[in-house]
C-alpha positions, -999 to +999 in steps of 0.1 A: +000+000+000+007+039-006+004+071+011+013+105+006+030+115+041+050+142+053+069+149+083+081+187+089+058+218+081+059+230+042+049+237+008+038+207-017+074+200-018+075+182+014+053+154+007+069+123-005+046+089-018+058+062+007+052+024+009+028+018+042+017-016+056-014-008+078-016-028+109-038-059+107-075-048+123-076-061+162-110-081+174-146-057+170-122-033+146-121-030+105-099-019+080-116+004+053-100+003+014-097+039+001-104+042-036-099+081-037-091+105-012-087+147-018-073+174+000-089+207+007-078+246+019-075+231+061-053+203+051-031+229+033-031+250+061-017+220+086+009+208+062+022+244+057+021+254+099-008+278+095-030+262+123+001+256+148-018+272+174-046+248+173-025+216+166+006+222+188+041+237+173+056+203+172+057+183+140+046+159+127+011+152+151+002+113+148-033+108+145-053+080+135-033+048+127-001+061+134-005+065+168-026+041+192-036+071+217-054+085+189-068+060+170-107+056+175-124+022+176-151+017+158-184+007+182-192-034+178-210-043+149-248-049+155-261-084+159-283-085+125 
């Protein structure tokens, strides 16, 4: 699998396409197949430091998979 990642604040120049393995989904969780994904105006924002004040001035913040304190499981699927 791919991503598009970047560690330190920046222009477009500072992402980089990187080979990922995702971990394997733990009991009552899923893992979801993205087809197609887009950015918009906040996510340009984050990667070039504007919202540093609202995400803390350290780089890069892990959230979702990349960190276990953030990650958010899923509630148990229903019975039927």
């Amino acid at each position: 699998m791919k991503r598009l990642q970047y560690d330190r604040y920046g222009g477009p120049e500072v992402m980089r396409l990187a080979e990922f393995e995702p971990p394997r989904p733990g009991q009552d969780e899923v893992l979801v197949r993205v087809r197609a994904a887009a950015s918009n105006a906040l996510d340009w924002k984050l990667r070039n430091g504007e919202l540093k004040l609202m995400t803390g001035r350290s780089f890069p913040g892990r959230w979702g998979t990349t960190s276990p304190e953030s990650s958010r499981r899923s509630a148990p699927a229903s019975p039927d």
